[in-house]
Every structure is written in structure tokens, then in C-alpha cells.
mmCIF file as Biopython writes it, N, C-alpha, C and O atoms, coordinates in Angstrom:
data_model
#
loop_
_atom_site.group_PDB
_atom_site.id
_atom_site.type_symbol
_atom_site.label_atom_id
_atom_site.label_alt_id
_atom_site.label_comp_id
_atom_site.label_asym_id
_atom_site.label_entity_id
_atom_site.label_seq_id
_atom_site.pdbx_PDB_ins_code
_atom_site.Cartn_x
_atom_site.Cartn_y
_atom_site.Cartn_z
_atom_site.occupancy
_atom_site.B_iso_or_equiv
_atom_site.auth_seq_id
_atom_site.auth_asym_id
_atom_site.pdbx_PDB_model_num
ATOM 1   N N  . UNK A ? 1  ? -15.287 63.657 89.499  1.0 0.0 1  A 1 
ATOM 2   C CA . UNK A ? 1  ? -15.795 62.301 89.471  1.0 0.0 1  A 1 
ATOM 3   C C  . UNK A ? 1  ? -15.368 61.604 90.753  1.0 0.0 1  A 1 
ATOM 4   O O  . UNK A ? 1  ? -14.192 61.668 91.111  1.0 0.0 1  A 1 
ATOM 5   N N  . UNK A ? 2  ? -16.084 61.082 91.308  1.0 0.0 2  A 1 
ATOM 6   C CA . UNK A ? 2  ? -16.062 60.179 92.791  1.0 0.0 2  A 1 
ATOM 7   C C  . UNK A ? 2  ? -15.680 59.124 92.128  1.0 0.0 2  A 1 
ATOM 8   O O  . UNK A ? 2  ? -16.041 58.707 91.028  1.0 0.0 2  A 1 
ATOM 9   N N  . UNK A ? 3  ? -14.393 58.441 93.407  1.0 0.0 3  A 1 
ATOM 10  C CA . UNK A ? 3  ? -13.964 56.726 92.894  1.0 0.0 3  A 1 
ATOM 11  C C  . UNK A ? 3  ? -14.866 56.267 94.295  1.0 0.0 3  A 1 
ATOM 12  O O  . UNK A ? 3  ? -14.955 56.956 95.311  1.0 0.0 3  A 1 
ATOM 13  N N  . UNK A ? 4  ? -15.426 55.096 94.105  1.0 0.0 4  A 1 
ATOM 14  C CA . UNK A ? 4  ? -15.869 54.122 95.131  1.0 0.0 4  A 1 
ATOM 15  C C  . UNK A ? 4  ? -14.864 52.779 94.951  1.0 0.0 4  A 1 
ATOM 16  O O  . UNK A ? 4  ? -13.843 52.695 94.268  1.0 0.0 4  A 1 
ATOM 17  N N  . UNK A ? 5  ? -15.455 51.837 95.733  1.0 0.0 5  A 1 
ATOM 18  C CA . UNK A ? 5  ? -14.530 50.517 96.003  1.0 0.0 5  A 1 
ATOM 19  C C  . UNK A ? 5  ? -15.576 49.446 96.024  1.0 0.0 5  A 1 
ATOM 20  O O  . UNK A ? 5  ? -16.480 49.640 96.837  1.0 0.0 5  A 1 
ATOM 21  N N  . UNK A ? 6  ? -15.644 48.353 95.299  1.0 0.0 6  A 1 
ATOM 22  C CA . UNK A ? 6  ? -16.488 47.367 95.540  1.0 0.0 6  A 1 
ATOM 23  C C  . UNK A ? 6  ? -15.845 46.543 96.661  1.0 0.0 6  A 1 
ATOM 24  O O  . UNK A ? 6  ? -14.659 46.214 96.674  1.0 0.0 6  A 1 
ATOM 25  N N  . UNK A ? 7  ? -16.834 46.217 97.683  1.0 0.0 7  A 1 
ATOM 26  C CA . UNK A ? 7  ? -16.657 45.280 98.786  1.0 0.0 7  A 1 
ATOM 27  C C  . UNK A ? 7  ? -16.619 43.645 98.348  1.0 0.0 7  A 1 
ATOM 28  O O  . UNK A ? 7  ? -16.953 43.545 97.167  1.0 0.0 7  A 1 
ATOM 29  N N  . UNK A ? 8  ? -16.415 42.791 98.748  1.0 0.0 8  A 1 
ATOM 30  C CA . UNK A ? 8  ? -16.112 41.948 99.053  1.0 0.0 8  A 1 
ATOM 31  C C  . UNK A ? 8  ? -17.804 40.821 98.500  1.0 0.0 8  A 1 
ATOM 32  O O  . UNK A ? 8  ? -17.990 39.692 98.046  1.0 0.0 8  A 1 
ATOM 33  N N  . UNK A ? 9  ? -18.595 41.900 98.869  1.0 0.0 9  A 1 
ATOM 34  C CA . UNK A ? 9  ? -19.888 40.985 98.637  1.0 0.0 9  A 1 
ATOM 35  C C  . UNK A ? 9  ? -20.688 41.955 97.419  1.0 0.0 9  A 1 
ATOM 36  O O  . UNK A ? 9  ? -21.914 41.854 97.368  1.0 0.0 9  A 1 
ATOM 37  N N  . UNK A ? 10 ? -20.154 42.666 96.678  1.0 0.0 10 A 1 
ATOM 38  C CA . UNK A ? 10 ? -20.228 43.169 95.371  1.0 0.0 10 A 1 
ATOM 39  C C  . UNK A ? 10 ? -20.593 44.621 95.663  1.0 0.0 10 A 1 
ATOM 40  O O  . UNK A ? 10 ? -20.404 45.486 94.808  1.0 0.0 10 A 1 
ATOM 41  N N  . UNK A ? 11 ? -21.061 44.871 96.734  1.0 0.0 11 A 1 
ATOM 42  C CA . UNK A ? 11 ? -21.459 46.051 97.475  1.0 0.0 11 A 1 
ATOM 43  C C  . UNK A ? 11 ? -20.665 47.036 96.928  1.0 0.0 11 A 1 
ATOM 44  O O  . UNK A ? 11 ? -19.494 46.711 96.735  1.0 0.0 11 A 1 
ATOM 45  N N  . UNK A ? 12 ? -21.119 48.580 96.513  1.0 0.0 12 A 1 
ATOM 46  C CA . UNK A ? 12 ? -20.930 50.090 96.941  1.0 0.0 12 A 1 
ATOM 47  C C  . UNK A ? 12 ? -21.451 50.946 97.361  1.0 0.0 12 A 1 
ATOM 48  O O  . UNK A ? 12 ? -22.678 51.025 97.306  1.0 0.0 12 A 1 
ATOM 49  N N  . UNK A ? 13 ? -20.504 52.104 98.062  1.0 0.0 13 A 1 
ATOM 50  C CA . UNK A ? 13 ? -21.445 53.252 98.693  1.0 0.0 13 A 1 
ATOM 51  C C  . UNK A ? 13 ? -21.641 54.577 98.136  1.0 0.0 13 A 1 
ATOM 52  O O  . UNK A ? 13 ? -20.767 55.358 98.512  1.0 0.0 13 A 1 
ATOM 53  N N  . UNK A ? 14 ? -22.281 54.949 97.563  1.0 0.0 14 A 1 
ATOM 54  C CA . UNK A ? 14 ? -22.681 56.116 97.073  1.0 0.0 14 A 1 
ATOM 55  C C  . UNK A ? 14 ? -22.240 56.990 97.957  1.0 0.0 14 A 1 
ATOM 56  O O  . UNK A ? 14 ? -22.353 56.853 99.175  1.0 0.0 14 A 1 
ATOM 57  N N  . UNK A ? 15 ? -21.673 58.011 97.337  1.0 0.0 15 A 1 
ATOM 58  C CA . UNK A ? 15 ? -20.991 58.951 97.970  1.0 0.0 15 A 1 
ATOM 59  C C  . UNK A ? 15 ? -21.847 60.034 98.602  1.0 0.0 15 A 1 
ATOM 60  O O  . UNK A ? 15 ? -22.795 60.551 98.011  1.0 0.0 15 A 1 
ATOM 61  N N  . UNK A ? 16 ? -21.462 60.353 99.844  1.0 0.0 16 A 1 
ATOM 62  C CA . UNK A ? 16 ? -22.105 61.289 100.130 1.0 0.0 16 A 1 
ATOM 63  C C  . UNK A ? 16 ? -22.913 62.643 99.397  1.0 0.0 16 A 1 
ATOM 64  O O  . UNK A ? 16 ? -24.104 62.950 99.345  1.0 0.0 16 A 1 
ATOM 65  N N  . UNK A ? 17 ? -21.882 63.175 98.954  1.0 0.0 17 A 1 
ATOM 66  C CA . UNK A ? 17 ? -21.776 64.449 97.993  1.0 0.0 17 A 1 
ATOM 67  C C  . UNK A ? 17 ? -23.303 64.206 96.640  1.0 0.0 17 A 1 
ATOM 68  O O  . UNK A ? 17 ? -24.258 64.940 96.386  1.0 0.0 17 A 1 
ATOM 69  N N  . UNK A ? 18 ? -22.858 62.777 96.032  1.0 0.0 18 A 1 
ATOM 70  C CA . UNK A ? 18 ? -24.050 62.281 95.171  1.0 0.0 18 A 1 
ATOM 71  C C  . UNK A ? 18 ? -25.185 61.897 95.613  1.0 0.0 18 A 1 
ATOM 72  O O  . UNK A ? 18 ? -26.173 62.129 94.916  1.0 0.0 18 A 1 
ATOM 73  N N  . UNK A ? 19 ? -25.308 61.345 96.639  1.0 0.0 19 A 1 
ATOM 74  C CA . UNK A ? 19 ? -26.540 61.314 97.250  1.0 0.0 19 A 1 
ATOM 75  C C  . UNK A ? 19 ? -27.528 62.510 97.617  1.0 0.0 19 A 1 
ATOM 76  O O  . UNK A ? 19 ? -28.755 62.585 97.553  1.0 0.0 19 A 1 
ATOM 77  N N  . UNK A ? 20 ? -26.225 63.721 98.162  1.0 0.0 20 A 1 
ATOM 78  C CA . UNK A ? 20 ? -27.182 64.310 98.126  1.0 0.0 20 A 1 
ATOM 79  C C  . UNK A ? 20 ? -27.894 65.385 97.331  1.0 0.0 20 A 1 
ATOM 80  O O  . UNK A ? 20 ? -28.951 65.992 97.503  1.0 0.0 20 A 1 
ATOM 81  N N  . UNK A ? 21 ? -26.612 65.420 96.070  1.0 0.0 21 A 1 
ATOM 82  C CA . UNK A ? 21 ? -27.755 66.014 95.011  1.0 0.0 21 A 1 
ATOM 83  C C  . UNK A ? 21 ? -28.641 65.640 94.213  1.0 0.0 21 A 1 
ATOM 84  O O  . UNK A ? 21 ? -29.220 66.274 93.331  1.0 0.0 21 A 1 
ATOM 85  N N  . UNK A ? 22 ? -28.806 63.856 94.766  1.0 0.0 22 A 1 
ATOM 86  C CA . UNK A ? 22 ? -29.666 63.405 94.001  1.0 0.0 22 A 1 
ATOM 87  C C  . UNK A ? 22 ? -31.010 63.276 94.937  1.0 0.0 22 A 1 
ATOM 88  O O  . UNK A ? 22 ? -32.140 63.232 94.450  1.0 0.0 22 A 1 
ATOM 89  N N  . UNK A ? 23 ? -30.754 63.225 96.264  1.0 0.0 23 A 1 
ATOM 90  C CA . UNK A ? 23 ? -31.873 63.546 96.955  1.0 0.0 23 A 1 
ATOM 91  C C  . UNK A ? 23 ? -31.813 62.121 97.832  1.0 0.0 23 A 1 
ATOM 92  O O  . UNK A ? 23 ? -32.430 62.245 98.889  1.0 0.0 23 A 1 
ATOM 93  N N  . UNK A ? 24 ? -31.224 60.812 97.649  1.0 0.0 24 A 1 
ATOM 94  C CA . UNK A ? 24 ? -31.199 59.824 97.786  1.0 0.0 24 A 1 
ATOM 95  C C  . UNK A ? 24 ? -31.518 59.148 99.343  1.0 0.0 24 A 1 
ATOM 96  O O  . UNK A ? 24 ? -30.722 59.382 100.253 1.0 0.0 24 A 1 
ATOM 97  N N  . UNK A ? 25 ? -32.557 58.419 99.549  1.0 0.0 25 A 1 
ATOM 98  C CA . UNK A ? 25 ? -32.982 58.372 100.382 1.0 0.0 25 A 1 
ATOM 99  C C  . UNK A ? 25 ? -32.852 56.923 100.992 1.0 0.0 25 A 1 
ATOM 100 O O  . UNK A ? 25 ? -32.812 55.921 100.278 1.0 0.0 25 A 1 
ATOM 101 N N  . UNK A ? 26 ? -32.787 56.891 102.406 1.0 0.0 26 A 1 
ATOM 102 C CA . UNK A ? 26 ? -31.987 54.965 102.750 1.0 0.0 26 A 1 
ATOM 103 C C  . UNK A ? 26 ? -33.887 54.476 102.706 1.0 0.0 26 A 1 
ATOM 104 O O  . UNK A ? 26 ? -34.926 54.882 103.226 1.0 0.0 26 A 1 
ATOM 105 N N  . UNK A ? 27 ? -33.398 53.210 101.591 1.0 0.0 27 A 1 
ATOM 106 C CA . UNK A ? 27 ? -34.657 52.304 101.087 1.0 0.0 27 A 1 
ATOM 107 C C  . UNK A ? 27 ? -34.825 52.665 99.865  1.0 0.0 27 A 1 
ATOM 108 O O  . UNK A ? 27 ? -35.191 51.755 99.122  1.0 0.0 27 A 1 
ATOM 109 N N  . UNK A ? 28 ? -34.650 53.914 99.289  1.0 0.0 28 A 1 
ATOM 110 C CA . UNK A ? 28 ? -35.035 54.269 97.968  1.0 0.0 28 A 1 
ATOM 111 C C  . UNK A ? 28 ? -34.609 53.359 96.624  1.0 0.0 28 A 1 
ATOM 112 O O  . UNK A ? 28 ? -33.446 53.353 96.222  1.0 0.0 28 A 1 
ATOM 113 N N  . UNK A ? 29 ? -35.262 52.890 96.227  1.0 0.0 29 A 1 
ATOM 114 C CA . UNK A ? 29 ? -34.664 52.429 95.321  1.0 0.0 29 A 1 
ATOM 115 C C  . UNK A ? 29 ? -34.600 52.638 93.482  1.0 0.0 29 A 1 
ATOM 116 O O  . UNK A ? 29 ? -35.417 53.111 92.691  1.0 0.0 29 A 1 
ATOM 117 N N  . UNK A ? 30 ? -33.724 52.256 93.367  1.0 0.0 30 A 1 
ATOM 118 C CA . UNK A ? 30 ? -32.019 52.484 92.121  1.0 0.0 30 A 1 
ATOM 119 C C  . UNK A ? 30 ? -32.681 51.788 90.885  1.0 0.0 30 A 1 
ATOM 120 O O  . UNK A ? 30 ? -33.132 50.660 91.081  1.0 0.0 30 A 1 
ATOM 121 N N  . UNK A ? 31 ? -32.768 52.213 89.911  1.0 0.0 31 A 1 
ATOM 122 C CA . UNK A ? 31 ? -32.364 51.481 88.524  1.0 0.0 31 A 1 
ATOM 123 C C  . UNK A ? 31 ? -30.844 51.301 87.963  1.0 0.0 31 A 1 
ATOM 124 O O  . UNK A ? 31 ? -29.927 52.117 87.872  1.0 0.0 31 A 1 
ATOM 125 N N  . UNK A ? 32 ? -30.932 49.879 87.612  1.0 0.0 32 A 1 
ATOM 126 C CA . UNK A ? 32 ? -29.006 49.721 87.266  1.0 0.0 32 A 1 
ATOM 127 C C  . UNK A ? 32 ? -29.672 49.528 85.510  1.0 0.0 32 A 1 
ATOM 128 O O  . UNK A ? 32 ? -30.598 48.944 84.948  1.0 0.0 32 A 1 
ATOM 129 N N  . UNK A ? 33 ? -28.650 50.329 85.197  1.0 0.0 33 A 1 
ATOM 130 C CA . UNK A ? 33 ? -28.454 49.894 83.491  1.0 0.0 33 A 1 
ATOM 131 C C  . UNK A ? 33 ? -26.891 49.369 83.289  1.0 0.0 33 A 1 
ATOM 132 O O  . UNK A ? 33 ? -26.100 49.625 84.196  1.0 0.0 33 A 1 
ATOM 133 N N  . UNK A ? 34 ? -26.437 48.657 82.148  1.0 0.0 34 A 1 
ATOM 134 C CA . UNK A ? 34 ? -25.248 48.952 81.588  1.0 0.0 34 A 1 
ATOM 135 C C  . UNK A ? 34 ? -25.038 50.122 80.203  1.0 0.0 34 A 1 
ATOM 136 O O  . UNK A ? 34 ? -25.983 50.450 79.486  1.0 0.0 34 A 1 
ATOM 137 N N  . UNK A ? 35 ? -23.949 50.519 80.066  1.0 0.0 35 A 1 
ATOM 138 C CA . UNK A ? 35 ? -23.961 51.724 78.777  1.0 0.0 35 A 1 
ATOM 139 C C  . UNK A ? 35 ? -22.744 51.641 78.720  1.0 0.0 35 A 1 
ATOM 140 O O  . UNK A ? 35 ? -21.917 52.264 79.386  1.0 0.0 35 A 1 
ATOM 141 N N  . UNK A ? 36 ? -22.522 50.582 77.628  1.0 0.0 36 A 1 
ATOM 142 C CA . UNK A ? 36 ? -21.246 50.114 77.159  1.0 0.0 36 A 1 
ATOM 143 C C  . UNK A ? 36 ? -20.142 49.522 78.023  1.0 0.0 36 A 1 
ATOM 144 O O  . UNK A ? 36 ? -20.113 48.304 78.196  1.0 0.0 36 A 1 
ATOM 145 N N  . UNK A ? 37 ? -19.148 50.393 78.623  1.0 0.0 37 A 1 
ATOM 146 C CA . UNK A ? 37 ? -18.478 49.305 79.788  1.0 0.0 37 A 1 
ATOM 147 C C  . UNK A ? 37 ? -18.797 50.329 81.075  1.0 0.0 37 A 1 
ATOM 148 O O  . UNK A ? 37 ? -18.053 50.411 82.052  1.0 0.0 37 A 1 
ATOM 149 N N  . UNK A ? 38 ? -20.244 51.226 80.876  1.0 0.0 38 A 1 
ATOM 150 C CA . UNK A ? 38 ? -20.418 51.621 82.728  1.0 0.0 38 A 1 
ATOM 151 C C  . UNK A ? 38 ? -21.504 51.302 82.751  1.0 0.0 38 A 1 
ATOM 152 O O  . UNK A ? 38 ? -22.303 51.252 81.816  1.0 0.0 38 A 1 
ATOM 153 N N  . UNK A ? 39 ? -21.693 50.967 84.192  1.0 0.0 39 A 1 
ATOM 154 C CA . UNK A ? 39 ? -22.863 50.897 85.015  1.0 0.0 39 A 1 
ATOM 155 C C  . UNK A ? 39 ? -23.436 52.568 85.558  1.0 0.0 39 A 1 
ATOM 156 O O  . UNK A ? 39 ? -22.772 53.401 86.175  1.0 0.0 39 A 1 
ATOM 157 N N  . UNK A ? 40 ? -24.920 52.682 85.068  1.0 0.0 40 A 1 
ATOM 158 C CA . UNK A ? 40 ? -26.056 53.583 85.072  1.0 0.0 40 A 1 
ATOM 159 C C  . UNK A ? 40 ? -26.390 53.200 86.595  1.0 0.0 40 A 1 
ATOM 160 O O  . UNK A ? 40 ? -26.375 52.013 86.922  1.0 0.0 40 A 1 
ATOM 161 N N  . UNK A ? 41 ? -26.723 54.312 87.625  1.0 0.0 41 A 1 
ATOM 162 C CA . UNK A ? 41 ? -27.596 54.080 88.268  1.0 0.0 41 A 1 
ATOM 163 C C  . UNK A ? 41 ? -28.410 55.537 88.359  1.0 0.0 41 A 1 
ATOM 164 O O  . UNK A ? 41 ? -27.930 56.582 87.920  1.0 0.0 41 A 1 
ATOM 165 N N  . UNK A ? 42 ? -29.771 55.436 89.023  1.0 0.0 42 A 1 
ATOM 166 C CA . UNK A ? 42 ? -30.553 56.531 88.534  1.0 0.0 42 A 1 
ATOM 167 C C  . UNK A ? 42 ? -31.911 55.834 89.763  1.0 0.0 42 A 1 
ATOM 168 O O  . UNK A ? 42 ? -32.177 54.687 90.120  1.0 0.0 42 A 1 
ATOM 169 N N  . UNK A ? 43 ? -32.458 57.090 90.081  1.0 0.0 43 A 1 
ATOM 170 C CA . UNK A ? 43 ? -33.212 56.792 91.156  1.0 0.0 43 A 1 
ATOM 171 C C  . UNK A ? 43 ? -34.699 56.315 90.337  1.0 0.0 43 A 1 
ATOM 172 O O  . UNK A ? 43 ? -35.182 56.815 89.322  1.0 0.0 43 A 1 
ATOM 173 N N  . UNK A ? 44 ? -35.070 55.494 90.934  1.0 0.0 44 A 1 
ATOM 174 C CA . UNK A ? 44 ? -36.962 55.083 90.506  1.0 0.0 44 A 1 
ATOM 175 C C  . UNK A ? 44 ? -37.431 55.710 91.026  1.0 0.0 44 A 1 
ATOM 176 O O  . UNK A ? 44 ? -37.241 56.130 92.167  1.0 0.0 44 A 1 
ATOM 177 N N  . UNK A ? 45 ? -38.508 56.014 89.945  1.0 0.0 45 A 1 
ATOM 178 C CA . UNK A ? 45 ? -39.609 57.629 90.037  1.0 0.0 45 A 1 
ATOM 179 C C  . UNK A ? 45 ? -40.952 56.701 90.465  1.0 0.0 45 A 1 
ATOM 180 O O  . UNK A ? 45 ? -41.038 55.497 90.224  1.0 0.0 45 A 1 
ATOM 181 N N  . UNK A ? 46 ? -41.952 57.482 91.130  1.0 0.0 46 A 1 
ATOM 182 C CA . UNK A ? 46 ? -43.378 56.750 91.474  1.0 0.0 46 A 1 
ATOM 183 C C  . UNK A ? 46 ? -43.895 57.375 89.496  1.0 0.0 46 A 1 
ATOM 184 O O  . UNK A ? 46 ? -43.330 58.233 88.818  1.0 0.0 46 A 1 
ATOM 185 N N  . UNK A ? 47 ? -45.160 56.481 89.125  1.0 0.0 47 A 1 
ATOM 186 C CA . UNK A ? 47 ? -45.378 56.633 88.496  1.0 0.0 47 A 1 
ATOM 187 C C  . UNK A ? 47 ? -46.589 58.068 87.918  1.0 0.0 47 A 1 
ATOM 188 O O  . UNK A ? 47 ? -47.089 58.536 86.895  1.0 0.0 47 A 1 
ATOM 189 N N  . UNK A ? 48 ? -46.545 58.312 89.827  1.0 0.0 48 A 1 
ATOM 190 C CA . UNK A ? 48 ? -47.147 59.890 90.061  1.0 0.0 48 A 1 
ATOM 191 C C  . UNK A ? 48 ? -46.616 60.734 89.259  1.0 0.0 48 A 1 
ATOM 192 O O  . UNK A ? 48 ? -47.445 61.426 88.667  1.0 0.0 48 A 1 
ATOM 193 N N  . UNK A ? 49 ? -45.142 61.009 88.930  1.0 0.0 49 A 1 
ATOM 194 C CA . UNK A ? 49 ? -43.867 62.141 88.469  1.0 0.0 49 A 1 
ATOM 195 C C  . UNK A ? 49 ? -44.716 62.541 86.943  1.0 0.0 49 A 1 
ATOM 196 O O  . UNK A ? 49 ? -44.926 63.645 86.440  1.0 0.0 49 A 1 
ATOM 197 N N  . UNK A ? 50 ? -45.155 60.902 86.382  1.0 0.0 50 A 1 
ATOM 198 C CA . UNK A ? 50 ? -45.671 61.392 85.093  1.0 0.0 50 A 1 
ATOM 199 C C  . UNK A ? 50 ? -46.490 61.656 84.819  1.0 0.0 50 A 1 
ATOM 200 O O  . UNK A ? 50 ? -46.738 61.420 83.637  1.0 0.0 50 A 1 
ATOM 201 N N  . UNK A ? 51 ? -47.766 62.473 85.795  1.0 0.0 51 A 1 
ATOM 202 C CA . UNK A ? 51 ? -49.258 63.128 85.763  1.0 0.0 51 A 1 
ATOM 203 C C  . UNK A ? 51 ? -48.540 64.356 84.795  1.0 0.0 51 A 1 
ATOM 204 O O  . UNK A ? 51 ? -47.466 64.947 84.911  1.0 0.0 51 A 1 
ATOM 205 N N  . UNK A ? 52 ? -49.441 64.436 83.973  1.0 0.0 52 A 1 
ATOM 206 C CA . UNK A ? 52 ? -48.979 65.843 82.857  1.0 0.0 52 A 1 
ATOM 207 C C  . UNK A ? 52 ? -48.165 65.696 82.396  1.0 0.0 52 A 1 
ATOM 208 O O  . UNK A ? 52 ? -48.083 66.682 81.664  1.0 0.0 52 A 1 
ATOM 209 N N  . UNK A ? 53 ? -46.992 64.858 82.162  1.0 0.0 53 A 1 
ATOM 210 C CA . UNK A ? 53 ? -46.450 65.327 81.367  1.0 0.0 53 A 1 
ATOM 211 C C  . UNK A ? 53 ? -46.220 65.462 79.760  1.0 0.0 53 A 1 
ATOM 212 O O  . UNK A ? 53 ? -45.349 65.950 79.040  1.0 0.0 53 A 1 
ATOM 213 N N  . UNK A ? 54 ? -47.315 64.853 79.594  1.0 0.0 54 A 1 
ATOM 214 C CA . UNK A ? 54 ? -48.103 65.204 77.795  1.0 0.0 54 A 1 
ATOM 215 C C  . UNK A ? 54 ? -49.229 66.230 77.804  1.0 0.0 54 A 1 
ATOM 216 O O  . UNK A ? 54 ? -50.374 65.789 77.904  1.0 0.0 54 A 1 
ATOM 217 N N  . UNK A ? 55 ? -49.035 67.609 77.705  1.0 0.0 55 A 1 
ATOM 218 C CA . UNK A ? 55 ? -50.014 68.827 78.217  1.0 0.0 55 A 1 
ATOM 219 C C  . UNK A ? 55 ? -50.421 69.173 76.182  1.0 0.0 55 A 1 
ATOM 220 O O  . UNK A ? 55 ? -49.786 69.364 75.145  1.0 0.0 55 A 1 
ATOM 221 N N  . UNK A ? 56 ? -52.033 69.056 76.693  1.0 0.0 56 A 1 
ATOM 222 C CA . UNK A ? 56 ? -52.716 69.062 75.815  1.0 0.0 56 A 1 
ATOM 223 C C  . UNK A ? 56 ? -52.907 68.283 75.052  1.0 0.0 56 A 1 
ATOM 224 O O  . UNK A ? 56 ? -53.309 68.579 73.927  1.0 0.0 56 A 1 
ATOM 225 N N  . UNK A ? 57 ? -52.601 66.656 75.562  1.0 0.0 57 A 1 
ATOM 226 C CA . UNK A ? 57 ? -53.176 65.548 74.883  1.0 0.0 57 A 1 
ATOM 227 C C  . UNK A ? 57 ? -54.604 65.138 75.429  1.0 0.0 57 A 1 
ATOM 228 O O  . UNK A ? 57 ? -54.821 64.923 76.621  1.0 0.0 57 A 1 
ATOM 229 N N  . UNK A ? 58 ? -55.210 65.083 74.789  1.0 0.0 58 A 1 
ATOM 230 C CA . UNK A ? 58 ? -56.582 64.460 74.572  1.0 0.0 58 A 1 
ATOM 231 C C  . UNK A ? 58 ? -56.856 62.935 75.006  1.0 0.0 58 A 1 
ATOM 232 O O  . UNK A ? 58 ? -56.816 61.964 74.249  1.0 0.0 58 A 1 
ATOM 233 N N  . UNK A ? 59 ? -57.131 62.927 76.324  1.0 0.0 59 A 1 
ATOM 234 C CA . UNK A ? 59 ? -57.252 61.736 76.951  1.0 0.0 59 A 1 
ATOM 235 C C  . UNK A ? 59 ? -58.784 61.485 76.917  1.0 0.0 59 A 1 
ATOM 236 O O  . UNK A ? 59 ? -59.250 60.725 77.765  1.0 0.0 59 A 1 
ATOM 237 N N  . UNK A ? 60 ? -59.435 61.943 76.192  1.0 0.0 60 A 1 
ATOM 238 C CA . UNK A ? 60 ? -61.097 61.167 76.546  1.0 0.0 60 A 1 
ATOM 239 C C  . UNK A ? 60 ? -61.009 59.982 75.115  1.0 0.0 60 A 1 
ATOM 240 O O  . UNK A ? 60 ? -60.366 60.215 74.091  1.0 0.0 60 A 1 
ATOM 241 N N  . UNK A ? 61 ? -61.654 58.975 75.320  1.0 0.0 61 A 1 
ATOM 242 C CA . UNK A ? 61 ? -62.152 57.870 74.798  1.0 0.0 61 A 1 
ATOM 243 C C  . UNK A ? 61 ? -63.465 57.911 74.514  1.0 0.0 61 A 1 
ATOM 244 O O  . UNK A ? 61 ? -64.456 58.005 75.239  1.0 0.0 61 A 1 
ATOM 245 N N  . UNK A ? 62 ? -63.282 57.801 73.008  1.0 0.0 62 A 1 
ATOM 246 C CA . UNK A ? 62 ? -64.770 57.538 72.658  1.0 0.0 62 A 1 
ATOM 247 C C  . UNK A ? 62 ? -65.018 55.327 72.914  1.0 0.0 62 A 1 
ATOM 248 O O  . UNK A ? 62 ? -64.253 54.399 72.652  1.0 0.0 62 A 1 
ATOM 249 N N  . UNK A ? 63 ? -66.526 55.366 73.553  1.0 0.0 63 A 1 
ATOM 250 C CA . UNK A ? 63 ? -66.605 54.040 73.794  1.0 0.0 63 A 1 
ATOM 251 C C  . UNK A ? 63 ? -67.931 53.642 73.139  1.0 0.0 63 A 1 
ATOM 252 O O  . UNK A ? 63 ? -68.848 54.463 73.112  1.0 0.0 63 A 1 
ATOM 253 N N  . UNK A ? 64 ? -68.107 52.157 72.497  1.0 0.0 64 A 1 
ATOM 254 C CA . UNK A ? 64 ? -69.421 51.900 72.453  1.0 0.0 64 A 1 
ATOM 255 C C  . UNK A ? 64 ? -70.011 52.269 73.113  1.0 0.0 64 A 1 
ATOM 256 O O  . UNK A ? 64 ? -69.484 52.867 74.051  1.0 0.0 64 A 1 
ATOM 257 N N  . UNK A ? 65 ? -71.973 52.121 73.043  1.0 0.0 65 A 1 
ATOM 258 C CA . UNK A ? 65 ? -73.230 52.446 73.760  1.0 0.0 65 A 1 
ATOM 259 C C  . UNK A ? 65 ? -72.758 51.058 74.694  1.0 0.0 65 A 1 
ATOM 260 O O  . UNK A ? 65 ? -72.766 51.368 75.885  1.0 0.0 65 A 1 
ATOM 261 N N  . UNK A ? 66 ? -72.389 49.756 74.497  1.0 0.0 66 A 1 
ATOM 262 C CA . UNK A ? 66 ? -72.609 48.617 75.236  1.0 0.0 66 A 1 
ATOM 263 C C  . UNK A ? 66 ? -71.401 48.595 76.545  1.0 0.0 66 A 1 
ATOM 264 O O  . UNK A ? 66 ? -71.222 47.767 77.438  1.0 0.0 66 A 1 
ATOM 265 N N  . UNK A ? 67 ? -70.565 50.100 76.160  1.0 0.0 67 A 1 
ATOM 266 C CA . UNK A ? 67 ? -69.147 49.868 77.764  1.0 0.0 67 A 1 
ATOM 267 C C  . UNK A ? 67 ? -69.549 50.938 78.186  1.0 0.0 67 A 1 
ATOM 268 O O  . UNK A ? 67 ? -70.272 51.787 77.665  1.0 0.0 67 A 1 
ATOM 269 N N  . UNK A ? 68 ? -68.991 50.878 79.295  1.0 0.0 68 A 1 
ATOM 270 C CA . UNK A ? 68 ? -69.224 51.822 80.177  1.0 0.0 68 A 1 
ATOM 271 C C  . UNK A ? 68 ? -67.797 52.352 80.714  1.0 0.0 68 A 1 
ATOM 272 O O  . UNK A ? 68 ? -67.749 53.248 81.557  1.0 0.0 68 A 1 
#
């Protein structure tokens, strides 16, 4: 487990080592959760990541004659 240090202006730095098995990229940005007394952080996914991932759901819509 990595210790960090909060700065002065609430700031921390992700540790090298975690960054880079998370892939973490400068601009990328972080989701913060709380989970009980820790703070979650976790990278934001494009909403691309979730093409497929319900395989073999049935995405056609039946529509009235009047939509298109």
C-alpha cells in the first residue's frame, strides 16, 4: 500500500507505481467516491468501453406505423 501526503491546497500525487498500472494519463480524469472512512478513486471510462457489453440482448424496437 502507497502512503501519499496531502498538500497544503488539498492536493495529492498518485504514485508513480499506481499510475502506471492503471494506465493514468496527465488530464485524464478520476471519479472520487467515499466508502466508509476511504476515499475511491478510479479512472472515467468513455462511454465507448460499454459497446457490447450485454451480448445477445435484443436491441431492436418495435415502433408505431406513425415514428420513424
Amino acid at each position: 500500500m502507497e502512503t501519499v501526503t496531502v498538500s497544503p491546497k488539498f492536493q495529492v500525487v498518485i504514485p508513480k507505481d499506481l499510475r502506471r498500472q492503471l494506465n493514468i494519463q496527465i488530464g485524464q480524469k478520476l471519479k472520487a467516491r467515499v466508502r466508509g472512512e476511504h476515499i475511491e478513486l478510479f479512472p472515467e471510462q468513455p462511454i465507448s468501453v460499454a459497446r457490447g457489453f450485454l451480448p445477445g440482448l435484443d436491441s431492436t424496437v418495435e415502433r408505431e406505423d406513425d415514428r420513424v
